[in-house]
C-alpha positions in Angstrom: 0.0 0.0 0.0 1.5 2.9 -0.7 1.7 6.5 1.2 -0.7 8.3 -0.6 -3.6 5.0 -0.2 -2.7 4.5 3.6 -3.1 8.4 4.2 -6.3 8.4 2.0 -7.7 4.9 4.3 -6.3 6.5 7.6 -8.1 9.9 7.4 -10.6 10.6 10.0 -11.8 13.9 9.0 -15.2 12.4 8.8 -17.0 9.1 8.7 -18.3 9.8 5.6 -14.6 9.4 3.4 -14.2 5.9 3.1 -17.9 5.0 2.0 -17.2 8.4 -0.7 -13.9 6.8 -2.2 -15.3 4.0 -3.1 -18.3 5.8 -4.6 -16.4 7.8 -7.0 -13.2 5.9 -7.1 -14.8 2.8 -9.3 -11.4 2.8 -11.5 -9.7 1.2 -8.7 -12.5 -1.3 -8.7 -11.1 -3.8 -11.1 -8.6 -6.2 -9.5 -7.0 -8.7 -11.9 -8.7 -11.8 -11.0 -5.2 -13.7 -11.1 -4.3 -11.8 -8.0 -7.1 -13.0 -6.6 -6.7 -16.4 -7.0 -3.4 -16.4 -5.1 -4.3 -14.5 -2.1 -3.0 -15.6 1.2 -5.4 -17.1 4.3 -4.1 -13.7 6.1 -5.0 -11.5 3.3 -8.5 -13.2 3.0 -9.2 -13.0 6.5 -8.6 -9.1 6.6 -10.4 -8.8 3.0 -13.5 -10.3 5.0 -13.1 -7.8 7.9 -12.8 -4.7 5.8 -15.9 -5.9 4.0 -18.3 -6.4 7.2 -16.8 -3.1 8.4 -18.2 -2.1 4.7 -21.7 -3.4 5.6 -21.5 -1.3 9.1 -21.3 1.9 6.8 -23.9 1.1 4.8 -26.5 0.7 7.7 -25.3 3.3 9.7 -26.6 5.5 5.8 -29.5 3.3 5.8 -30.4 4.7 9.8 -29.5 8.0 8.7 -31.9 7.5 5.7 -34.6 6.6 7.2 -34.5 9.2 10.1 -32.6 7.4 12.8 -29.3 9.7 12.9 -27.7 8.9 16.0 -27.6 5.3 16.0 -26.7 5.9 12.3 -23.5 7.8 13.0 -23.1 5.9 15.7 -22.0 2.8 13.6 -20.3 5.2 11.2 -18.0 6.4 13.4 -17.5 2.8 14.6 -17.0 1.6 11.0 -14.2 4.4 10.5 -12.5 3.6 14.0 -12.5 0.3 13.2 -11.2 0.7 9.6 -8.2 3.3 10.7 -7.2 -0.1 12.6 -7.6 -2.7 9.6 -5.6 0.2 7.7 -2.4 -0.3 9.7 -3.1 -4.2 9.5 -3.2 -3.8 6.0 0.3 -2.0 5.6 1.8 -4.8 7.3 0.0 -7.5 5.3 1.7 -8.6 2.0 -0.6 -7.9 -0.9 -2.3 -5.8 1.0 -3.1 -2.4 -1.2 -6.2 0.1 -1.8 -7.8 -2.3 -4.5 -8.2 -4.7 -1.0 -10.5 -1.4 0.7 -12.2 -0.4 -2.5 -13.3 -4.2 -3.4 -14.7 -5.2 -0.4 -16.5 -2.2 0.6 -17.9 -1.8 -3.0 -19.0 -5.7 -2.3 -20.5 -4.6 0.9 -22.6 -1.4 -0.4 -23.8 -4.2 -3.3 -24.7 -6.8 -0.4 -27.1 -4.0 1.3 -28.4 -3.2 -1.5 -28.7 0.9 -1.0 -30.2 1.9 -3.7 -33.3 0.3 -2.4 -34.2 3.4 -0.1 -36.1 6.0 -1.5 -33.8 7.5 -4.7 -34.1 11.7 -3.7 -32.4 10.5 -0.3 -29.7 8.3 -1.4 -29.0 11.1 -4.0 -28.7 13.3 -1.6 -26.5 11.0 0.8 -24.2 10.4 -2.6 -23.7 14.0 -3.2 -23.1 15.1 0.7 -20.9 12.1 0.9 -18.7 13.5 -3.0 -18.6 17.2 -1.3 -17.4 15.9 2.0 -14.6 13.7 -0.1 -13.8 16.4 -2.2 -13.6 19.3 0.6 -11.5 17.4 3.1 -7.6 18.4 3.8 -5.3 15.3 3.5 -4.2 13.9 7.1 -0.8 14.3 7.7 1.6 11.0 6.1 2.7 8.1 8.3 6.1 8.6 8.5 8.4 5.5 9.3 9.3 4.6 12.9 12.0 6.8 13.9 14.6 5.6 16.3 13.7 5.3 19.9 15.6 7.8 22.1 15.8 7.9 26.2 15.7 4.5 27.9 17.2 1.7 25.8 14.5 -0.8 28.3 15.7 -4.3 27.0 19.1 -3.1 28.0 18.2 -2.2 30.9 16.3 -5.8 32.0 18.7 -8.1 33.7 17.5 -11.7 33.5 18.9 -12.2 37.0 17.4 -14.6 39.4 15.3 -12.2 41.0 13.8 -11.1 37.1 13.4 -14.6 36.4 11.6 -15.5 39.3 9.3 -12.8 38.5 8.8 -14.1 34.8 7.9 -17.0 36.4 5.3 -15.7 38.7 3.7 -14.1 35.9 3.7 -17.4 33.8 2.0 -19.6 36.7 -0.1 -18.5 39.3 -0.5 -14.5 38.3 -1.2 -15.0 35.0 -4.7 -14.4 35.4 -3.5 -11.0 36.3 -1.1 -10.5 33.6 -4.0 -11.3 30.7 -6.5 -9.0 32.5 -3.9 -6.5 32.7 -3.3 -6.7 29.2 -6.7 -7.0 27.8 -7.7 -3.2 30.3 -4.3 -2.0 29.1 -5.3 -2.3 25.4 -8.5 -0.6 24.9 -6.9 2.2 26.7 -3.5 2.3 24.6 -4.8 4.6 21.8 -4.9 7.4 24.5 -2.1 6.5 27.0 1.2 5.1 24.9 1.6 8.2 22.7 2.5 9.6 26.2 4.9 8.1 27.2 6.4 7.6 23.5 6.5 11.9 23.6 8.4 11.5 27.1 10.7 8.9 25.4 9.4 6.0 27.5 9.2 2.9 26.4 5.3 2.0 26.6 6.3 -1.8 27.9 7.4 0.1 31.4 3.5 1.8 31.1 2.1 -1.2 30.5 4.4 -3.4 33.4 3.8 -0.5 35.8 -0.3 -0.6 35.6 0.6 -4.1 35.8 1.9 -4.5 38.9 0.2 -2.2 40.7 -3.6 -2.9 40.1 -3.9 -4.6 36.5 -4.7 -1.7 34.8 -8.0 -1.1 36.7 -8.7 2.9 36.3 -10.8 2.9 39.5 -8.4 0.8 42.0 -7.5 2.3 46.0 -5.1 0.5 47.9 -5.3 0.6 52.0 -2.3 2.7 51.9 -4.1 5.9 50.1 -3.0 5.3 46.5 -4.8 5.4 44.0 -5.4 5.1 39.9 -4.4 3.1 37.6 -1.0 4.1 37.9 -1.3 4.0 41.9 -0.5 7.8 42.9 -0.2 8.4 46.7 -1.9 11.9 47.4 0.6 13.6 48.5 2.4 12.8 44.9 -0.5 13.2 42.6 -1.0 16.8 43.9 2.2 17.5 43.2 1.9 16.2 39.4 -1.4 17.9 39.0 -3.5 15.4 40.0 -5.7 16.8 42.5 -9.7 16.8 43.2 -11.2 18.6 40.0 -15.7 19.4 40.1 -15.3 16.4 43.5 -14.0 14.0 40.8 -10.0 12.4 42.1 -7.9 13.1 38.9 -5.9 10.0 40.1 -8.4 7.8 38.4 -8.0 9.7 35.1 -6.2 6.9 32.8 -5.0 10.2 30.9 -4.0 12.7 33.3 -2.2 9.5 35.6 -0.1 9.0 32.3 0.7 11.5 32.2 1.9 12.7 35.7 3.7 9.1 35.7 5.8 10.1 32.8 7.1 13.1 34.4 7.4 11.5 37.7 9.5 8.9 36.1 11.6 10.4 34.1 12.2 12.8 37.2 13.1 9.6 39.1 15.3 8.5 36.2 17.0 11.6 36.1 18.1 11.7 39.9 18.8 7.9 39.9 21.4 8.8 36.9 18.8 6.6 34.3 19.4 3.7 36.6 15.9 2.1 35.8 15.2 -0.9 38.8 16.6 2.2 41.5 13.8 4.4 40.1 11.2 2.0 40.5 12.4 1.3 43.8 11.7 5.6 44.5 8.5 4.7 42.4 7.2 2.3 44.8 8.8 3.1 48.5 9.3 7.0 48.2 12.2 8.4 46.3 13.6 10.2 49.8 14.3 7.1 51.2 15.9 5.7 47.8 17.5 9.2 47.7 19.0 8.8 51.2 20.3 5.0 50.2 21.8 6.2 47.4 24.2 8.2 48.8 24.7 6.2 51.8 25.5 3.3 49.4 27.0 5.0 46.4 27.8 2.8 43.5 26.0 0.1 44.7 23.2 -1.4 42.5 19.7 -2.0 43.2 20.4 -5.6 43.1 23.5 -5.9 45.9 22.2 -7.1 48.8 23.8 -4.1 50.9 21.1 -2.0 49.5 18.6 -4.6 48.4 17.9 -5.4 52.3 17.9 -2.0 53.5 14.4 -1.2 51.5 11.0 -2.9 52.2 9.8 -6.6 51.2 7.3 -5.4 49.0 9.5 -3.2 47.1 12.4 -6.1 46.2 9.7 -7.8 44.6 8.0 -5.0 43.1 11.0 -3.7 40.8 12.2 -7.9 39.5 8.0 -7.8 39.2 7.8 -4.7 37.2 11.0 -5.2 34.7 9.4 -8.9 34.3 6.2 -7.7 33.0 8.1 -5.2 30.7 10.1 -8.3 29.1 6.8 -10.2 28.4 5.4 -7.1 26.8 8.5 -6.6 24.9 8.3 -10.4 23.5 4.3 -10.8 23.5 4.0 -13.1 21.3 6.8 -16.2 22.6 5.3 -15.6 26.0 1.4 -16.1 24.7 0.5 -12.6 25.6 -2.7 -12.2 22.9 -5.7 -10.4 23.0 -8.0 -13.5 22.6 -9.2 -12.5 18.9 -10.5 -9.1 20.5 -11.2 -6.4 17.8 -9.3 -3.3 20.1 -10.1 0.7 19.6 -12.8 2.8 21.1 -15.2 5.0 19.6 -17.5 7.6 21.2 -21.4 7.3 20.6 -24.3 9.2 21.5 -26.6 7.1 23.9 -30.1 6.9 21.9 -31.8 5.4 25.2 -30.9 6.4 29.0 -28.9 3.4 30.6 -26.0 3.0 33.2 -23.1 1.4 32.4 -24.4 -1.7 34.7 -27.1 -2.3 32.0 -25.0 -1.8 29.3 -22.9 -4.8 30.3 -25.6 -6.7 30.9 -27.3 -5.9 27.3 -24.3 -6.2 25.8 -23.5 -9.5 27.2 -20.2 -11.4 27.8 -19.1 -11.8 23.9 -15.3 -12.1 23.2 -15.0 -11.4 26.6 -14.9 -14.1 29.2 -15.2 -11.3 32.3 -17.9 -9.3 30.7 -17.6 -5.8 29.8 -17.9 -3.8 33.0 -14.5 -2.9 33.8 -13.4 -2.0 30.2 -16.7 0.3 30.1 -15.9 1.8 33.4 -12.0 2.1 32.3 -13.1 3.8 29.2 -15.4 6.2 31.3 -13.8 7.3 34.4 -16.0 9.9 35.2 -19.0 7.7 35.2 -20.5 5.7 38.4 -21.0 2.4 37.0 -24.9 2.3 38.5 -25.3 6.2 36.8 -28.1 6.4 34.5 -27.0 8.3 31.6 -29.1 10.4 30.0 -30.3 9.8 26.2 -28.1 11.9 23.8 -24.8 12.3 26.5 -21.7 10.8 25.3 -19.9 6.9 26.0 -17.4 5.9 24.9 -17.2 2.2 24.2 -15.5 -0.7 22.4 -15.6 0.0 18.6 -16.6 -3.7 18.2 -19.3 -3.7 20.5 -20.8 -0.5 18.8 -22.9 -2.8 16.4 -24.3 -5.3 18.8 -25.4 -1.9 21.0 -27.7 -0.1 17.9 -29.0 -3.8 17.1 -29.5 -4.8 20.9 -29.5 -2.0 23.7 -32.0 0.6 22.4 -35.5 1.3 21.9 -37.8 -2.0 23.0 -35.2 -4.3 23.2 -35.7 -7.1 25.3 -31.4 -7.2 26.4 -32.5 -4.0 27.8 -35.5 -4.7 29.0 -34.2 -7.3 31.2 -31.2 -5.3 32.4 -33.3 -2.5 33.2 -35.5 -5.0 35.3 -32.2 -6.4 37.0 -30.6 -2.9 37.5 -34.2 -1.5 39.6 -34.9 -4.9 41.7 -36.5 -3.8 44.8 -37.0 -6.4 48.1 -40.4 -6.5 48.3 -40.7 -6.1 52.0 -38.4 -3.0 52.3 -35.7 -3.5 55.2 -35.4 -7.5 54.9 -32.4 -7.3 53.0 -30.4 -4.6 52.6 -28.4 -4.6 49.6 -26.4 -1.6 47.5 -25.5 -2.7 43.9 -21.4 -2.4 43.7 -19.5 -0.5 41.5 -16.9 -2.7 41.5 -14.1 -0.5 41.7 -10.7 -2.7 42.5 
C-alpha cells in the first residue's frame, strides 16, 4: 500500500470518506482476477473484515436514511475507527493495497443493496458524501518509525534470578493477572502510549507499571491511600497535578495519571542517573528514602544485597515484578501474551436510550470477553458511576466492536435491555429485609 492509499484509508476527518472513495473511485474497482486467485489465508481474512466493516457503513446511511441519525452515525464512526485499525493491518499484510478497501466495501454497499431506499435520499446522501470527499484536507503521512531515544528498556532488564523468578510468577499463578492486565491496558493504549512515546518512555514500562500495581484497573485504591491506575499516593498526585477537580479524584483519570507518571519517572530517572530498577524502587517506596540509600551506598546497584535489604519486602519484589512484566510485553508473542481475537479501539457514541453502564454490560452480554464488559466500560469512562443512568443523547465511549451489537441490541424496545433494566431497579419486596447496594466494583 503505498503512502498516498494508507493516508487516504487513515483519514478521519469524517465518517463519511471511506464510503465516498469507493463511490467515486470505481477505476480502482477492477482487480486482476489472477491476483485474486493467489491471495494468502491472512490477506482473505482481513479482506473479509474490511468488508463487514463495509456493511457497518452502509446501515449506519441506511439509519440515517430513514430518520434514525444517532444510531446511524453511531456505527459510522465505529466503522471508521475500526477501519483506521484494519488500515495499519493492512500495511503490514503482504498484498495488501487500496484495490483490497475499495473491493470489499464496493462488495459490501452491493450486499445491502442501498439503492433500495427511496432514490431523492440516497442522491442526496451520494452528493453530501462527493462534497465531504472532495472538501476534506489530506491527514498528515505516516512517516516511518523513527529511532527510539531515552531509555534503551531491553538493555536495561537483567534476567537475573530475581527477574526470572518474576517471569515465572507471571507465567503460573499471576497470569490471570497479567492477561486481565493486558486485555484493560489495550482498549486504553490509543490514549495512554503516545504519552509516554512523547516523554521517550518505552510504553512496555506503562504497560508493566499498571501491571503491577492494580492490572490496569482505572478505578483501584489501595489501603495505603494510593490510587489510579497508575497507583499515585496523594501527597504525589497533587504534586503532578493530580488533584480533586468538580469532586472527581484526577488519580483515576487513565489520561491525566499517564501523564503525571511520565514526568514523575523520568524525574526519578534523572536523579537515579537513568538507573531504571533504583527508580522504580523511588517509584514504589518513596524516592527520599531511595535518595538517602543512594548516597549512603554509592555505587552500589539495586540488586547488591547491601542495598537490596535495607528497603521494604514489597519493594524487592515490586522492581524484578515490574521489569518482568516489561520483558513479556516486549516479547508478547513467545510468551502467549494475545488479545484472545479481540477487535481493540474505542469509539465515542451518543446514547439513543438512557442506561448506566451496569445495564450496558448486561445488554451487551459477555461476547469475546470471558469477564464481561464492565471494567473496560468503566475504564473507558472514568468519570461515570457504574450504577449512573446516563441520559439519552450524552456521550460513552465504548469498544468499537461492540458499537454494532449496542444499535441492534440495547436501544429502543429491546428485550437485552429490557431485562437489564429489570435487574438494575430490583427492589426487596418487603423494604428493610435485606439490605443490599448494587457495587460499582471499583478494584
Amino acid at each position: 500500500m503505498n503512502s498516498t492509499s494508507q493516508t487516504i484509508i487513515k483519514a478521519r476527518a469524517t465518517p463519511w470518506l471511506l464510503l465516498a472513495m469507493t463511490l467515486t473511485a470505481t477505476a480502482f474497482a477492477l482487480v486482476d482476477s489472477r491476483r485474486r486467485a493467489f491471495a494468502s489465508p491472512r490477506l482473505l481474512e482481513l479482506s473479509a473484515k474490511i468488508h463487514d466493516r463495509g456493511r457497518d457503513y452502509v446501515r449506519g446511511l441506511e439509519l440515517i436514511v430513514s430518520g434514525d441519525p444517532v444510531m446511524g452515525n453511531n456505527l459510522l464512526a465505529s466503522a471508521t475507527d475500526r477501519m483506521t485499525v484494519l488500515a495499519e493491518e493492512c500495511v503490514r499484510t503482504d498484498g495488501c493495497d487500496i484495490d483490497i478497501f475499495i473491493r470489499a466495501l464496493r462488495a459490501a454497499i452491493d450486499e445491502r443493496r442501498l439503492a433500495a431506499a427511496s432514490p431523492p435520499s440516497v442522491t442526496a446522501v451520494r452528493e453530501q458524501l462527493v462534497d465531504q470527499a472532495s472538501t476534506t484536507g489530506p491527514a498528515p503521512t505516516a512517516s516511518a518509525e523513527s529511532p527510539r531515544r531515552g531509555l534503551q528498556l531491553e538493555d536495561a532488564i537483567p534476567l537475573n534470578g530475581p527477574v526470572k523468578r518474576a517471569l515465572n510468577d507471571w507465567l503460573t499463578w499471576n497470569r490471570p493477572q497479567l492477561a486481565d492486565a493486558y486485555e484493560n491496558y489495550l482498549f486504553l493504549r490509543e490514549q495512554i502510549a503516545p504519552i509516554y512515546e512523547k516523554a521517550n518512555l518505552p510504553e512496555a514500562l506503562l504497560f508493566a507499571v499498571m501491571a503491577q500495581e492494580t492490572g490496569a484497573k482505572v478505578h483501584s485504591y489501595s489501603s495505603a491511600g494510593a490510587a489510579g491506575p497508575l497507583q499515585f499516593m496523594p501527597t504525589t498526585g497533587r504534586r503532578y497535578g493530580l488533584g480533586s477537580v468538580d469532586g472527581f479524584d484526577m488519580r483515576l483519570d487513565p489520561v491525566a495519571a499517564t501523564k503525571a507518571s511520565a514526568r514523575y519517572l523520568t524525574a526519578l530517572l534523572r536523579r537515579f542517573g537513568n538507573d531504571l530498577p533504583k527508580a522504580l524502587a523511588a517509584y514504589n517506596a518513596g524516592e527520599s528514602k531511595l535518595a538517602t540509600l543512594h548516597k549512603q551506598i554509592s555505587g552500589l546497584s539495586f540488586w547488591d544485597a547491601k542495598l537490596s535489604e535495607a528497603i521494604p519486602m514489597e519493594t524487592r519484589s515490586y522492581v524484578p515484578g515490574v521489569l518482568a512484566a516489561a520483558w513479556i510485553f516486549l516479547h508478547a508473542q513467545d510468551y502467549g501474551l494475545v488479545s484472545s481475537g479481540l477487535e481493540l479501539g474505542a469509539t465515542t457514541i451518543a446514547l439513543r436510550e438512557s442506561a448506566s453502564i451496569g445495564e450496558l454490560t448486561i445488554c451487551l452480554g459477555p461476547g469475546q470477553n470471558r469477564n464481561g464488559w464492565f471494567r473496560t466500560l468503566r475504564n473507558l469512562n472514568p468519570r461515570v458511576s457504574g450504577n449512573q443512568r446516563i441520559d439519552a443523547g450524552e456521550k460513552l465511549r465504548i469498544p468499537s466492536m461492540l458499537v454494532p451489537r449496542y444499535v441492534e441490541h440495547c436501544a429502543g424496545d429491546s428485550p437485552l435491555l429490557a431485562r437489564a433494566r429489570q435487574l438494575h431497579e430490583a427492589t426487596d419486596e418487603k423494604e428493610g429485609r435485606f439490605d443490599y447496594a448494587l457495587q460499582e466494583g471499583g478494584t
